[in-house]
Z-matrix of the N, CA and C atoms (Angstrom, degrees):
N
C 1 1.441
C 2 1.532 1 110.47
N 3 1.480 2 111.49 1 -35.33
C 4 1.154 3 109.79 2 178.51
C 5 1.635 4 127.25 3 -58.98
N 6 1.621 5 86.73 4 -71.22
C 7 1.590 6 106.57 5 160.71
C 8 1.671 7 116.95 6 -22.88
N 9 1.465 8 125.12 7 -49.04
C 10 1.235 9 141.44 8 -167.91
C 11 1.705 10 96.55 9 -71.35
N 12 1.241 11 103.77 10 -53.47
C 13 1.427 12 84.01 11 178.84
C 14 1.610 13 123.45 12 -92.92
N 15 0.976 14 112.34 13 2.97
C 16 1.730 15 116.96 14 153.12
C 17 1.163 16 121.00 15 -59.39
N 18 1.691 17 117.37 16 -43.92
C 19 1.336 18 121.41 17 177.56
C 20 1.250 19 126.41 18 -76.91
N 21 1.498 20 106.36 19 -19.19
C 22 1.664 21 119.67 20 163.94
C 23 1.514 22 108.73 21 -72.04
N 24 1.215 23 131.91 22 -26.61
C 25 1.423 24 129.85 23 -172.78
C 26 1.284 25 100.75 24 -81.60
N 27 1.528 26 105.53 25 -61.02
C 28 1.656 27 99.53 26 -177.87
C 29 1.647 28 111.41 27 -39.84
N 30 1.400 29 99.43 28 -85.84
C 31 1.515 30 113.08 29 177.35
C 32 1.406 31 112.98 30 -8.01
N 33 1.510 32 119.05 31 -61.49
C 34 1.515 33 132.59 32 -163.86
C 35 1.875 34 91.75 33 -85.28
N 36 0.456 35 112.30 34 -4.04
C 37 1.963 36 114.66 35 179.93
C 38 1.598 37 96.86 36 -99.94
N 39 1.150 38 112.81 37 -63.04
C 40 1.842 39 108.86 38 175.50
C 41 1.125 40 128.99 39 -51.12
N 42 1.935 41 103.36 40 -33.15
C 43 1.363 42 104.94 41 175.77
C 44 1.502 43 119.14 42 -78.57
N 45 1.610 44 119.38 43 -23.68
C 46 1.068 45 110.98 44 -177.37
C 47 1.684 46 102.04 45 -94.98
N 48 0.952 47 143.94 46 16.30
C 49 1.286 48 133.01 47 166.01
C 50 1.208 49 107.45 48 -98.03
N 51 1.754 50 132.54 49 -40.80
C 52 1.409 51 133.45 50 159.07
C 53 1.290 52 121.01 51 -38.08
N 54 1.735 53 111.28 52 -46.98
C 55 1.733 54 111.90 53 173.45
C 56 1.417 55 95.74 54 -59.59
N 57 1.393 56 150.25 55 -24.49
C 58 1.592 57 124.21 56 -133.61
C 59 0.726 58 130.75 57 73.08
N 60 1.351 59 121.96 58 -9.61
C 61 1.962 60 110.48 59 -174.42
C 62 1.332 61 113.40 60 -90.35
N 63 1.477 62 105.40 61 148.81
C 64 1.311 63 122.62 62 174.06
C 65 1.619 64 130.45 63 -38.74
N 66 1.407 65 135.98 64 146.36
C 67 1.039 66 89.99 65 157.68
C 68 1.602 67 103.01 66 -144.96
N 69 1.434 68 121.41 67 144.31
C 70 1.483 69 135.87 68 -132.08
C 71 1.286 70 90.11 69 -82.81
N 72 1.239 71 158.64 70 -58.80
C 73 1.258 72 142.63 71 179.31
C 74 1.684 73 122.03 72 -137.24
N 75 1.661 74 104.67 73 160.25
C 76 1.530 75 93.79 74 170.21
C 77 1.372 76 121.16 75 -127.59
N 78 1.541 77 101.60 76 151.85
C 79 1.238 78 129.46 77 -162.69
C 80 1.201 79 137.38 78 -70.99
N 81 1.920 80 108.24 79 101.99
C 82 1.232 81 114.11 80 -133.45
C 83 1.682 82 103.28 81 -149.11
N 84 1.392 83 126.15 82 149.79
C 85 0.991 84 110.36 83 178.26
C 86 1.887 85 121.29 84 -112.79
N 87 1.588 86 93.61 85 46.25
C 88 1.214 87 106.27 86 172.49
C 89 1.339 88 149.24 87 -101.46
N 90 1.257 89 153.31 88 119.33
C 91 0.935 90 136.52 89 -130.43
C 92 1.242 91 119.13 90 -75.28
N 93 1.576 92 151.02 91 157.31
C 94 0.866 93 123.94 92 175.99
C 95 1.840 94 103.95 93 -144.66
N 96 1.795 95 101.53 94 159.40
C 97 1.613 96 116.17 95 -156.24
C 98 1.605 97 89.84 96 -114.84
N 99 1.426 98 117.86 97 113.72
C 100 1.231 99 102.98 98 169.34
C 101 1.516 100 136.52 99 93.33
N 102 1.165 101 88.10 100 -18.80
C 103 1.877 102 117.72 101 -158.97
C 104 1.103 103 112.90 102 94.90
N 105 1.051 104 142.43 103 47.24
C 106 1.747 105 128.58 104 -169.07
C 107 2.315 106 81.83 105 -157.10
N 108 1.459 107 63.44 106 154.64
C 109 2.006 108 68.89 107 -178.33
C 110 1.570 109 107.83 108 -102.15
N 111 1.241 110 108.26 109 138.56
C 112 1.864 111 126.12 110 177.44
C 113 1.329 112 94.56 111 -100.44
N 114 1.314 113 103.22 112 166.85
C 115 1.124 114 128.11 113 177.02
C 116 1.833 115 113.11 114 -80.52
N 117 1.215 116 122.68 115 159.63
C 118 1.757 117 95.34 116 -160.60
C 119 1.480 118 81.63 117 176.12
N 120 1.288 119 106.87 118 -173.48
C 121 1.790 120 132.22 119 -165.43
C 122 1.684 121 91.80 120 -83.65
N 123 1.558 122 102.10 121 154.77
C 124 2.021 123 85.99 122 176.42
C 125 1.449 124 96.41 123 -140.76
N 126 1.200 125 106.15 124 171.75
C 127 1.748 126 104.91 125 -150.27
C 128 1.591 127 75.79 126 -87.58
N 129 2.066 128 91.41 127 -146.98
C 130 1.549 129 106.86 128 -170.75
C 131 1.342 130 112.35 129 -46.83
N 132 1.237 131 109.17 130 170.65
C 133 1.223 132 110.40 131 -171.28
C 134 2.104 133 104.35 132 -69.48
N 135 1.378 134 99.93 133 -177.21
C 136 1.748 135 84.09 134 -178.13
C 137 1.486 136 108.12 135 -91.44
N 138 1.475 137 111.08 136 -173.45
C 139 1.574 138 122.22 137 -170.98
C 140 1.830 139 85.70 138 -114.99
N 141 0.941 140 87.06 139 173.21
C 142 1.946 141 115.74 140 -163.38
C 143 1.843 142 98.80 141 -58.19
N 144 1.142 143 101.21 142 -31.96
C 145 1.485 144 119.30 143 -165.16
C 146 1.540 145 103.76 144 -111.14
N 147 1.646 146 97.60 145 -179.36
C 148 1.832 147 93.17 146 161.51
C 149 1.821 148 86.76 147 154.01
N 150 1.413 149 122.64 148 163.55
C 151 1.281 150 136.36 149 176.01
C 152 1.731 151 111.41 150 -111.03
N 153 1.364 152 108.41 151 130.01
C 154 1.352 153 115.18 152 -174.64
C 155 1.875 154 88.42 153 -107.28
N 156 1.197 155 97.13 154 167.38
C 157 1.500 156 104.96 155 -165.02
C 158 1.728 157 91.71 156 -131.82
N 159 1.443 158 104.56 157 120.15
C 160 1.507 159 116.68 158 -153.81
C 161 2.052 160 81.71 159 -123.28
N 162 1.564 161 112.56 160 137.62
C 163 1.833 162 112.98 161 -169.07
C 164 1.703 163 81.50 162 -151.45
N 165 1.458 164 89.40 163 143.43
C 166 1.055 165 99.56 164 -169.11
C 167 1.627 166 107.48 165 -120.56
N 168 1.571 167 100.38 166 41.85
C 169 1.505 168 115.61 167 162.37
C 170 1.526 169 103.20 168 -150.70
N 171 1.024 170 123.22 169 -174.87
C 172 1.829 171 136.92 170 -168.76
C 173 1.912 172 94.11 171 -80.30
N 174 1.137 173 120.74 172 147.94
C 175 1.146 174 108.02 173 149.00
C 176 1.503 175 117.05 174 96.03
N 177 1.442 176 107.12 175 5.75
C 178 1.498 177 136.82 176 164.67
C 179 1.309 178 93.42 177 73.75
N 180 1.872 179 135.23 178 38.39
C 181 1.408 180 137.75 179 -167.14
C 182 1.631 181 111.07 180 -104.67
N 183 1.292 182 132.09 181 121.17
C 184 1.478 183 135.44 182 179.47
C 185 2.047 184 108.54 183 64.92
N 186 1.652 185 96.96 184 76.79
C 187 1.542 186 114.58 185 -164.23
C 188 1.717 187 92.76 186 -98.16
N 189 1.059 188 73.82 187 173.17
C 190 2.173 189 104.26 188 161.00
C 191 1.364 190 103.88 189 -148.79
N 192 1.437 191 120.53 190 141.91
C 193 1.060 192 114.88 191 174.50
C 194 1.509 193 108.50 192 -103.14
N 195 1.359 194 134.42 193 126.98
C 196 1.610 195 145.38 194 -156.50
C 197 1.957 196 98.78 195 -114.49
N 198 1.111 197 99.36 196 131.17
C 199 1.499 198 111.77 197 -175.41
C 200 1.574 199 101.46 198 -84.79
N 201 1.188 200 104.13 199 157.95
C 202 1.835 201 101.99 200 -161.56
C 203 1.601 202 97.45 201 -143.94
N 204 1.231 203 118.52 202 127.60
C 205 1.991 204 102.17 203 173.64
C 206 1.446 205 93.97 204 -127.22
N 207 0.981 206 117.45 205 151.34
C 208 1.761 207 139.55 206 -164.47
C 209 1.420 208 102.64 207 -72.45
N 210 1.462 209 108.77 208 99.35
C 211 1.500 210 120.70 209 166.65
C 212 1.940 211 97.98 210 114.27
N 213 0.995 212 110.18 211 -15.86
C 214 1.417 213 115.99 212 173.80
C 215 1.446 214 120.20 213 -73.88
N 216 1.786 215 99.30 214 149.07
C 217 1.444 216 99.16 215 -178.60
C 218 1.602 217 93.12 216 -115.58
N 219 1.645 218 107.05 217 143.03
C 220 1.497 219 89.53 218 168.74
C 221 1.601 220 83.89 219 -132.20
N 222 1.569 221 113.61 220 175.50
C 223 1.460 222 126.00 221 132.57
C 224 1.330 223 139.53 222 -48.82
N 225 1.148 224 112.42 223 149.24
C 226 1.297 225 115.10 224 -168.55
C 227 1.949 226 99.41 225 -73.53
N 228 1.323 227 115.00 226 -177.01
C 229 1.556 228 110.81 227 156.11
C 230 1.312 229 108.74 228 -90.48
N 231 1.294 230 121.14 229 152.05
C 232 1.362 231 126.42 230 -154.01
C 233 1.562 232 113.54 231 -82.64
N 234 1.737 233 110.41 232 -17.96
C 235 1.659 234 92.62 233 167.22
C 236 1.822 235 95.66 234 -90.39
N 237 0.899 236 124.65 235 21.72
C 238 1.480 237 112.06 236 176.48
C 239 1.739 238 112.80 237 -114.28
N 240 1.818 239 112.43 238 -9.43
C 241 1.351 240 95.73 239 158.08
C 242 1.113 241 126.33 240 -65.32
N 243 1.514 242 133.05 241 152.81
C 244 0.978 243 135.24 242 -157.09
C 245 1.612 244 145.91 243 35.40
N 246 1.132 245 97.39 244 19.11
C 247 1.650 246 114.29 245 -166.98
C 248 1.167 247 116.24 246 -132.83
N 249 1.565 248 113.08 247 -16.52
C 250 1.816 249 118.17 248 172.48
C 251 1.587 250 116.50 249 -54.33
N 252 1.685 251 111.10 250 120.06
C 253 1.300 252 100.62 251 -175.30
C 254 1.476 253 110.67 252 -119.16
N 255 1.902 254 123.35 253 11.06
C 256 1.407 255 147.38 254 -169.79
C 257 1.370 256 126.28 255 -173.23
N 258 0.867 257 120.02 256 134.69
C 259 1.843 258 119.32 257 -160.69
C 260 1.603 259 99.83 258 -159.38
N 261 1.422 260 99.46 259 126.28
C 262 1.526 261 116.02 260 179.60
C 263 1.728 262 108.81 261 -103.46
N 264 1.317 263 123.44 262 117.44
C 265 0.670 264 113.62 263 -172.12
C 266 1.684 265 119.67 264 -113.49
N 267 0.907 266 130.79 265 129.48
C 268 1.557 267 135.60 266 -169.14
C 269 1.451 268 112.82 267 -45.65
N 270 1.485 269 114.15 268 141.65
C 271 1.565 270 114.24 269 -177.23
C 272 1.653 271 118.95 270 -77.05
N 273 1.143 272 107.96 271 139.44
C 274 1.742 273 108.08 272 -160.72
C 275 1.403 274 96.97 273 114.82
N 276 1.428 275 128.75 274 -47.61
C 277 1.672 276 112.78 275 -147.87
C 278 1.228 277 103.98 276 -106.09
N 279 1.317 278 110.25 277 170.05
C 280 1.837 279 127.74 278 -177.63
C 281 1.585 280 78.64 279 -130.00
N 282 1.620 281 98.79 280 155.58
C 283 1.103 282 112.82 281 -176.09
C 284 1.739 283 106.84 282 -145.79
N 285 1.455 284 134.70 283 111.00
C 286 1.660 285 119.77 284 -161.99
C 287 1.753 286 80.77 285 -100.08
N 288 1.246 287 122.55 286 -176.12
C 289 1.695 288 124.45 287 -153.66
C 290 1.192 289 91.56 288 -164.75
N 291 1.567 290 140.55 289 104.80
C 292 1.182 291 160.16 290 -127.68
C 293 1.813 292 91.35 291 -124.26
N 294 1.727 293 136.36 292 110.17
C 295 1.395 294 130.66 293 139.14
C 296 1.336 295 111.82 294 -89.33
N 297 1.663 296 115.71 295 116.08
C 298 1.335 297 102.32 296 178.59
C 299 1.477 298 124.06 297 -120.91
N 300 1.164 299 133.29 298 -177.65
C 301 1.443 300 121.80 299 170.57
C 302 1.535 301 107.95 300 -41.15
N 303 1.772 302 98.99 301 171.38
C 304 1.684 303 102.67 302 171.50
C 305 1.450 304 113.09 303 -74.93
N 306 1.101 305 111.88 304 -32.52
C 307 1.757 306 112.57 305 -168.93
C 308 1.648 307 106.85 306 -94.19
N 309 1.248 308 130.66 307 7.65
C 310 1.560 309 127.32 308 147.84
C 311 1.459 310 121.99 309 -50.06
N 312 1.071 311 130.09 310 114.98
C 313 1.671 312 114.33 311 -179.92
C 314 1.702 313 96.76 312 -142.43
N 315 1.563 314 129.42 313 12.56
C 316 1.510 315 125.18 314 171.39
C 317 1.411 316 87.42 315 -150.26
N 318 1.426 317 101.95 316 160.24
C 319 1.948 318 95.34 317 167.65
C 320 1.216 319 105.41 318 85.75
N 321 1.353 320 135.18 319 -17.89
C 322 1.363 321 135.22 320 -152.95
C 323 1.776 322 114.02 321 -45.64
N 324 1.556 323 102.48 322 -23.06
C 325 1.409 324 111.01 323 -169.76
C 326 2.113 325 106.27 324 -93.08
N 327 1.273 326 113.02 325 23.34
C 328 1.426 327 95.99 326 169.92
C 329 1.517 328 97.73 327 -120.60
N 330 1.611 329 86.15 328 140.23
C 331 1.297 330 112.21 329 175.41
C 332 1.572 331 121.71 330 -42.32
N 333 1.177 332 144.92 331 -17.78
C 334 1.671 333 155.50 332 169.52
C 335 1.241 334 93.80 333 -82.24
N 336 1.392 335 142.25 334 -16.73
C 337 1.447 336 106.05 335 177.16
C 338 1.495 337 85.12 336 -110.50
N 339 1.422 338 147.43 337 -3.35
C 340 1.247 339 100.67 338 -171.59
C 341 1.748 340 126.52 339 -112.87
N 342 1.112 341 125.55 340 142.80
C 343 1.187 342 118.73 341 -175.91
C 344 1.218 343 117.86 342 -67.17
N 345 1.339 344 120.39 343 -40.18
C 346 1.562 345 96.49 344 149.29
C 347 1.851 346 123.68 345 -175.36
N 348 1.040 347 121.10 346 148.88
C 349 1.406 348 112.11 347 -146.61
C 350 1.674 349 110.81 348 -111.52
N 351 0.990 350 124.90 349 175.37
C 352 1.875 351 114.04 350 174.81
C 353 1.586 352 85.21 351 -152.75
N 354 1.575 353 89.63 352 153.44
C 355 1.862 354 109.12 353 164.77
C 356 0.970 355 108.85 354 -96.06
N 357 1.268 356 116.44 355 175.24
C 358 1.451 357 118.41 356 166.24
C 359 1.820 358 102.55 357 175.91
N 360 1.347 359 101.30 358 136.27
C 361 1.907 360 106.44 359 -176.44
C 362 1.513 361 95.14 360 -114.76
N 363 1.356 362 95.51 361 -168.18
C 364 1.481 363 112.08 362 -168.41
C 365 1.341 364 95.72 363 -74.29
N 366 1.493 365 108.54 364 153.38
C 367 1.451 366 123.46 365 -4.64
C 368 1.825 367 108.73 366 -101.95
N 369 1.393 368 116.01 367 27.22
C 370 1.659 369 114.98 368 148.02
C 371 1.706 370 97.98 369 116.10
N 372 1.078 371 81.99 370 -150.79
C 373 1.514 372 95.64 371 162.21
C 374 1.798 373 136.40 372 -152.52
N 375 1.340 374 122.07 373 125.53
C 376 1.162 375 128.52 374 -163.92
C 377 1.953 376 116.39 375 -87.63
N 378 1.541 377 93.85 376 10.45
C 379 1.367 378 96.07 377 166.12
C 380 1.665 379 96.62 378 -169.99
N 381 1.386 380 92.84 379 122.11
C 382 2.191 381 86.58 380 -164.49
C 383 1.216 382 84.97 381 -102.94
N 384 1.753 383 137.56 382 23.27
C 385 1.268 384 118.59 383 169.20
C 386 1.723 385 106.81 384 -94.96
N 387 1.274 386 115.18 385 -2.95
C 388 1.585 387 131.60 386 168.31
C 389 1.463 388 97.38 387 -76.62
N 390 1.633 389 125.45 388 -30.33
C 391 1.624 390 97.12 389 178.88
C 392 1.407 391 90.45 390 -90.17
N 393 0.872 392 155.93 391 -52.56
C 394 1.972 393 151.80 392 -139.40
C 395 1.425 394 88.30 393 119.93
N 396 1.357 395 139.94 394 47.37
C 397 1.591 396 116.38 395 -169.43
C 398 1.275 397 112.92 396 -137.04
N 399 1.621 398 105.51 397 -19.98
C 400 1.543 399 108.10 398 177.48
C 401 1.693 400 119.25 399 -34.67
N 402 1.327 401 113.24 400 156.63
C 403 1.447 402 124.39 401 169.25
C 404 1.229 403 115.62 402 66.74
N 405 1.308 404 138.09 403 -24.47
C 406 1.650 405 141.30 404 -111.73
C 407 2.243 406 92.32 405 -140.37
N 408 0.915 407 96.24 406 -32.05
C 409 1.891 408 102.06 407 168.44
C 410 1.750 409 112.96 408 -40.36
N 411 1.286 410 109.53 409 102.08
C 412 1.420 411 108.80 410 159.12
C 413 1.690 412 132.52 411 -104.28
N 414 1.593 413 104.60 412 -25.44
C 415 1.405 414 122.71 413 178.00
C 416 1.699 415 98.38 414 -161.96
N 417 1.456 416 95.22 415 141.94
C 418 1.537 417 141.49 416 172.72
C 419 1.099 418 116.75 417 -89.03
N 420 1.925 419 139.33 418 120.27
C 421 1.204 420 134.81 419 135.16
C 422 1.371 421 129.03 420 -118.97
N 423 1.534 422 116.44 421 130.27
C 424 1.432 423 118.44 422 -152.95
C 425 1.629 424 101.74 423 -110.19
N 426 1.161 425 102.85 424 159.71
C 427 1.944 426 99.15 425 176.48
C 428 1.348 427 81.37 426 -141.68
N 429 1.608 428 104.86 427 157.39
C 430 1.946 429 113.86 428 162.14
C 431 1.701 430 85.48 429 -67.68
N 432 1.868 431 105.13 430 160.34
C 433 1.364 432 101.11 431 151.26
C 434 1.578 433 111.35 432 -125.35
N 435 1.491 434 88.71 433 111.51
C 436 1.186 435 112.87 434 176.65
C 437 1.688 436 136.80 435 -107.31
C-alpha cells in the first residue's frame, strides 16, 4: 500500500515538473505563522530523497518544486538560476546553495568552482537577500541531517 502510493507521488511529481507547473507548497509537517514556515517538531525521520521548493520571489511566491537525493548535486531549473529569491526546505534536510562561475554547467556542487556558497536547513529561507544569497543560486546539495 505504501509502495503504491510512493509511486503515485513520484509519478504525479515527475509529471508535474515535466509540464512546468508550479507547485504551491511543500509537504511538510511544520507549523506555520502567517503562511511562511517556523521552525517546529518534525515528523519521521526523512527518506533518502525529498523536493525543496525553490520561488523566485520573497515569501515562498511563484516556486518550482526541485527533487533533491541525499549527497546529490543537481541544477537548479533554468528560470530559477540566478533568480531564486526563497526556498523552503523540507524538515530533516540541510541544504548548501552553490553561486558559481558562468562557464560551470556539471559539477556545480564542488567547492573550486564556486564563488560562493550558503547553508541553510529547514525550514529555508523566505528572503535569501537576509542571507547575501538572493539571485545568485545555480546548484543545490542536500544531505538528511542526521
Amino acid at each position: 500500500m505504501l509502495s503504491t502510493r510512493l509511486i503515485t507521488f513520484v509519478v504525479a511529481s515527475v509529471a508535474t515538473l515535466t509540464l512546468g507547473n508550479t507547485v504551491p507548497s511543500v509537504n511538510t509537517t511544520a507549523p506555520k505563522v502567517n503562511g511562511m514556515l517556523t521552525a517546529g517538531t518534525c515528523g519521521p525521520p526523512p527518506v533518502p530523497w525529498t523536493f525543496i521548493l525553490a520561488c523566485l520571489n520573497d515569501n515562498y511566491s511563484d516556486c518550482d518544486a526541485v527533487p533533491v537525493v541525499t549527497g546529490g548535486c543537481a541544477q537548479m531549473p533554468a528560470r530559477q538560476i540566478n533568480a531564486m529569491s526563497s526556498v523552503q526546505i523540507p524538515c530533516g534536510w540541510v541544504c548548501t546553495f552553490y553561486n558559481t562561475d558562468a562557464t560551470t554547467t556539471v559539477n556545480g556542487c564542488d567547492l573550486s568552482t564556486a564563488v560562493s556558497i550558503t547553508t541553510l536547513m529547514f525550514p529555508g529561507s523566505s528572503a535569501l537577500v537576509q542571507e547575501a544569497f538572493d539571485n545568485v543560486v545555480d546548484f543545490v546539495q542536500c544531505n538528511t541531517d542526521d
